[in-house]
N, C-alpha and C positions, 0 to 999 in steps of 0.2 A: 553723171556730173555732180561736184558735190556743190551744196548750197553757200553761198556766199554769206549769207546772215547770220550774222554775229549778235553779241548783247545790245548793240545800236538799232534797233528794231525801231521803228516810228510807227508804224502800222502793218497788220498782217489781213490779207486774206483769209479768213480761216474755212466760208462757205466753199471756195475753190477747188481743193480737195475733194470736198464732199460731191460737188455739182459737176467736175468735169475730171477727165481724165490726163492728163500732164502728159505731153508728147514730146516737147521738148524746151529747155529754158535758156531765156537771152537775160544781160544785163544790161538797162539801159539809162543814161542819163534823163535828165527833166526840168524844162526849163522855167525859173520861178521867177517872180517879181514881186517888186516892193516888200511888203513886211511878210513875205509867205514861208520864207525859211524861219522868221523869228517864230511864225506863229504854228509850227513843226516840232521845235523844240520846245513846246508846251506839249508836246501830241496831244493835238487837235484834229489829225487828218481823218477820214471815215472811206475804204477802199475798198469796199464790200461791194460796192455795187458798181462799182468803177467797170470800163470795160477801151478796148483800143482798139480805133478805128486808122484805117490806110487811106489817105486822099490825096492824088495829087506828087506821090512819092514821097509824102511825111507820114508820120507815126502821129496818133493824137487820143490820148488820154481822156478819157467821156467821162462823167460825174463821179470826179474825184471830187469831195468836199473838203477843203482846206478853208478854216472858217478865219475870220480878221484875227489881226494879233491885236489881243488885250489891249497894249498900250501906245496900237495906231495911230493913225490920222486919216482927216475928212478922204485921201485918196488911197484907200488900201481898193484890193483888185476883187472883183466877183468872185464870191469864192466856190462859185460849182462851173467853172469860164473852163472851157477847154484846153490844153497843154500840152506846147509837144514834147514831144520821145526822141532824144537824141542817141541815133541809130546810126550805124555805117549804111552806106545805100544797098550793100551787097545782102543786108539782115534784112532791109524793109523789102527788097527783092523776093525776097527769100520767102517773109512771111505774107506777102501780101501774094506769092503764086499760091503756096500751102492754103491758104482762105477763103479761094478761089476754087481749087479743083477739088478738093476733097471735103469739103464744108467743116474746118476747123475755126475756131475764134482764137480772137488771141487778147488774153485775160491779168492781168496786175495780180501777181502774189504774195507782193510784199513792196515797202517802201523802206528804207533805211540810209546809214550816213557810211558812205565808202572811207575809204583811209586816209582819205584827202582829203576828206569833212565834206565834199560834196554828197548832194542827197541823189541815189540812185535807185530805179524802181526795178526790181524782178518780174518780166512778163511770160509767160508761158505760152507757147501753141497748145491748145486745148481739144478737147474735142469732149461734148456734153452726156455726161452719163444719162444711162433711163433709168426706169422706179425698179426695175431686177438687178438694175448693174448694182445700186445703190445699197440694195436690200445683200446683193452678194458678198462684196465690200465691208458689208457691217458684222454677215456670219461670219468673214475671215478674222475681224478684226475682232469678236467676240471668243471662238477659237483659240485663239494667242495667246488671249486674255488668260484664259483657262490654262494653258500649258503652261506660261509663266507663272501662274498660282500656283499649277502645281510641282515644277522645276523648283519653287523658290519655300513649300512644306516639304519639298523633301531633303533638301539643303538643309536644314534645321537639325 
């Protein structure tokens, strides 16, 4: 599937990758309040450590940190408060069986503005690399490294 992320990037996952294994990707809306979209389009958000839990048949976004907008007021919202995931019921079905039987999580890998200017988050069903997968991962990606060096000294 190809990624929906464009030059509108608000925040990227970039540990995700590294720490888990991508099984398969949803697009999902997110619902904000008070000054939280102005204070987005500072990029302010921090989704590193974000993670998303299933309760109840909702979707809910866990320490996202969206910090006050600069030039608030006394009732801007908690900014590490939990959020939900505006999912079809058929996708929270979906990822909340996958969670369940085969011990995937399901992970934020980006945050960005769809075409509609609404802000839309990329979540991934995941599954958590070990210290060989990681260590394997990095020879391939070292590997590459080298053959395009040398595809691109012989070009010359």
């Amino acid at each position: 599937m190809k990624s929906k992320i464009d030059n509108k990037t608000i925040a990227k996952n970039r540990h995700a990758y590294h720490d888990y294994e991508i099984v398969e990707k949803f697009e999902a809306g997110i619902e904000l309040v008070g000054c939280e979209v102005k204070s987005l389009q500072e990029n302010n958000a921090q989704i590193t450590d974000a993670f998303c839990m299933i309760r109840g048949g909702e979707c809910w976004l866990n320490n996202l940190h969206i910090p006050p907008y600069s030039h608030g007021n006394i009732s801007n919202p908690d900014p590490d408060r939990k959020r939900k995931l505006l999912l079809h019921k058929k996708e929270i079905r979906h990822l909340a069986q996958k969670t369940e039987e085969k011990g995937l999580a399901v992970i934020p890998l980006a945050m960005y503005y769809a075409k509609n200017g609404k802000v839309k988050v990329e979540i991934a069903l995941a599954r958590g690399k070990k210290l060989h997968d990681k260590r394997q991962s990095m020879k391939e990606r070292d590997v590459n490294r080298e053959i395009e060096r040398a595809l691109k000294m012989r070009s010359r």
